[in-house]
C-alpha positions in Angstrom: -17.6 254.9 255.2 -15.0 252.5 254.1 -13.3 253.6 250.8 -12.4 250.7 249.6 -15.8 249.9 248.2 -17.9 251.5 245.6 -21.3 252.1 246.4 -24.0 250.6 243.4 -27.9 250.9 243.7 -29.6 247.8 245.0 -31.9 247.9 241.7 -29.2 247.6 239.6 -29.3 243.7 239.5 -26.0 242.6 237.8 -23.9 244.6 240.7 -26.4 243.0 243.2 -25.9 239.2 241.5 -21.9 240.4 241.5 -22.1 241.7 245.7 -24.0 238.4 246.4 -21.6 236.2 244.8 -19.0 237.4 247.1 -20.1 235.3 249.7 -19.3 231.7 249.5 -21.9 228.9 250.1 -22.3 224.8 250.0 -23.6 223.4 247.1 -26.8 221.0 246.8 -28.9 219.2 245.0 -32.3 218.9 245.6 -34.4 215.5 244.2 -38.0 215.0 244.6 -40.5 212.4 242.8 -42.9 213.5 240.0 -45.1 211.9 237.4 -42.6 211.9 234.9 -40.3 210.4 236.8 -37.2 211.5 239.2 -35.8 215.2 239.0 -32.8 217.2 240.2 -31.6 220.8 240.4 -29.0 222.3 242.2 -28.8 225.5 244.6 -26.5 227.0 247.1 -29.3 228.7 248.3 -29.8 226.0 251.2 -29.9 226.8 255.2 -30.6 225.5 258.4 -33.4 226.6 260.1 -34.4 225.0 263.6 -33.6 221.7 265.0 -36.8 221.6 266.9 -39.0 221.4 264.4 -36.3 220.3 262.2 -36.4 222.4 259.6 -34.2 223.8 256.1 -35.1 225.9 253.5 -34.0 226.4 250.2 -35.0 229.0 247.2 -35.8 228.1 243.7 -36.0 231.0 241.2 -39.4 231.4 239.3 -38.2 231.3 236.2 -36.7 227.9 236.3 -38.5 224.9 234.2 -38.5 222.9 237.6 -39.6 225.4 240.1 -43.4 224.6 240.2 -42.4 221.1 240.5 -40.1 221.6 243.6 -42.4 224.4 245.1 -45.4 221.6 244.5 -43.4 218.8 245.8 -45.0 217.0 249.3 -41.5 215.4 249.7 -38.0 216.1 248.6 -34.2 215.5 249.5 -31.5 218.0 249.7 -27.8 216.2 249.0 -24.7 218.3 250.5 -22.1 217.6 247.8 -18.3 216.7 248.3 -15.5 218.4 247.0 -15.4 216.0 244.2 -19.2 216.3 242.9 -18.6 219.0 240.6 -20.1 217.3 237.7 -23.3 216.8 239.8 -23.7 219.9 240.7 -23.0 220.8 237.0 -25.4 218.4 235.8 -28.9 219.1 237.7 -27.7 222.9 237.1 -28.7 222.5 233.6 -31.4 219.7 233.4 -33.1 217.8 235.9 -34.6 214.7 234.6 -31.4 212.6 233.0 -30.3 210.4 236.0 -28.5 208.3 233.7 -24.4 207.7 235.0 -25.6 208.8 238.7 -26.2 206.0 241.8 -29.5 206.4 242.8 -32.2 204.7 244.3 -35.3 205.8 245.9 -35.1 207.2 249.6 -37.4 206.9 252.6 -39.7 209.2 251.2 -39.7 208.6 247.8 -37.3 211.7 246.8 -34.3 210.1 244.8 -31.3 209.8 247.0 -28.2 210.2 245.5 -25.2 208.5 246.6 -21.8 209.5 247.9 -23.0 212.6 249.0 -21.8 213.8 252.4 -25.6 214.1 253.7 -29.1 213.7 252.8 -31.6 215.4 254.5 -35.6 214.0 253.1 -38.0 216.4 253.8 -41.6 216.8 254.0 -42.9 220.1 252.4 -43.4 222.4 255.6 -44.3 225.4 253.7 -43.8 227.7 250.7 -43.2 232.0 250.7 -43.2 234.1 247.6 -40.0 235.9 248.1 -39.3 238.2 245.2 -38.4 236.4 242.0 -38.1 233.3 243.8 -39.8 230.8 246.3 -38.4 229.9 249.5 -39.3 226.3 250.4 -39.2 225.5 254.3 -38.9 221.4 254.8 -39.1 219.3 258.0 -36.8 216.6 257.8 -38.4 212.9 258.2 -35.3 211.0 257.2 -31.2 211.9 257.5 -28.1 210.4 257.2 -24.3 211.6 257.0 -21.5 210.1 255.3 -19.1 207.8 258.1 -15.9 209.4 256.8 -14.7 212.5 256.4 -14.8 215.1 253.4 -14.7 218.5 251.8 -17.6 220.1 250.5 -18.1 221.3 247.6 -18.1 225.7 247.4 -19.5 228.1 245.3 -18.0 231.3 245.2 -17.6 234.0 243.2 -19.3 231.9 240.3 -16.5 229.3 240.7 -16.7 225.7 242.2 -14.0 224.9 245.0 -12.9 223.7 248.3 -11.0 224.4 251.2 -7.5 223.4 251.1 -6.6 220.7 253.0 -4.8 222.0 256.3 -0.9 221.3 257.1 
């Protein structure tokens, strides 16, 4: 066993939430369409998951406002954000339904699409799993699109927003 590292029990959930933060991911936000109008909330918890169907998924916890929404939600679109949308991301972490100061319009689907993000991917709800204290939501992709140029994403990591360094 290495002894470098210090053994915790996997019910012990802050140690968990610290091991799990140790590995670095994209961030996203995800938009769908409801009655009260557009809403937005961001996770890192996004994947690929076959490019025949085309399929992603993405977990919501349960004990967000906006997971019934986005577990309920026919169609949704999942931005990959640039090294520069930190406030996004920052935003839709804490509230979903002020759009305001954000370039929007509606996508292909009806999801709001957000500009200047470095994809979009619109999705039709493919299915949803109970996974614990959270709800994984599989999506086949209708609609997608990819910025022309080239640009950092934005990380997560180690509860800190970054990016890569640019190389030499």
């Amino acid at each position: 066993m290495d002894t470098d590292m210090t053994p915790f029990a996997p019910t012990d959930g802050k140690a968990l939430r610290h091991a799990f933060g140790r590995f670095g991911t994209g961030v996203t936000v995800i938009t769908t369409r409801t009655a009260q109008g557009p809403l937005g909330m961001t996770a890192n918890s996004f994947s690929s998951v076959s490019l025949d169907p085309p399929l992603v998924l993405w977990s919501a916890a349960l004990r967000s406002k906006r997971h019934d929404a986005f577990a309920q939600a026919e169609q949704f679109c999942i931005h990959i954000l640039s090294a520069e949308q930190q406030a996004l991301a920052t935003h839709f972490a804490g509230q979903g339904h002020d759009f305001t100061g954000f370039n929007w319009d509606d996508g292909p689907t009806g999801a709001p699409q957000i500009a200047g993000c470095l994809a979009a991917f619109h999705c039709t709800r493919f299915d949803v799993h109970a996974a614990g204290d959270h709800s994984i939501i599989l999506g086949q992709i209708s609609h997608a699109a990819a910025c022309a140029g080239q640009g950092a994403g934005l990380l997560f990591d180690q509860g800190r927003f970054g990016a890569f360094a640019a190389k030499d």
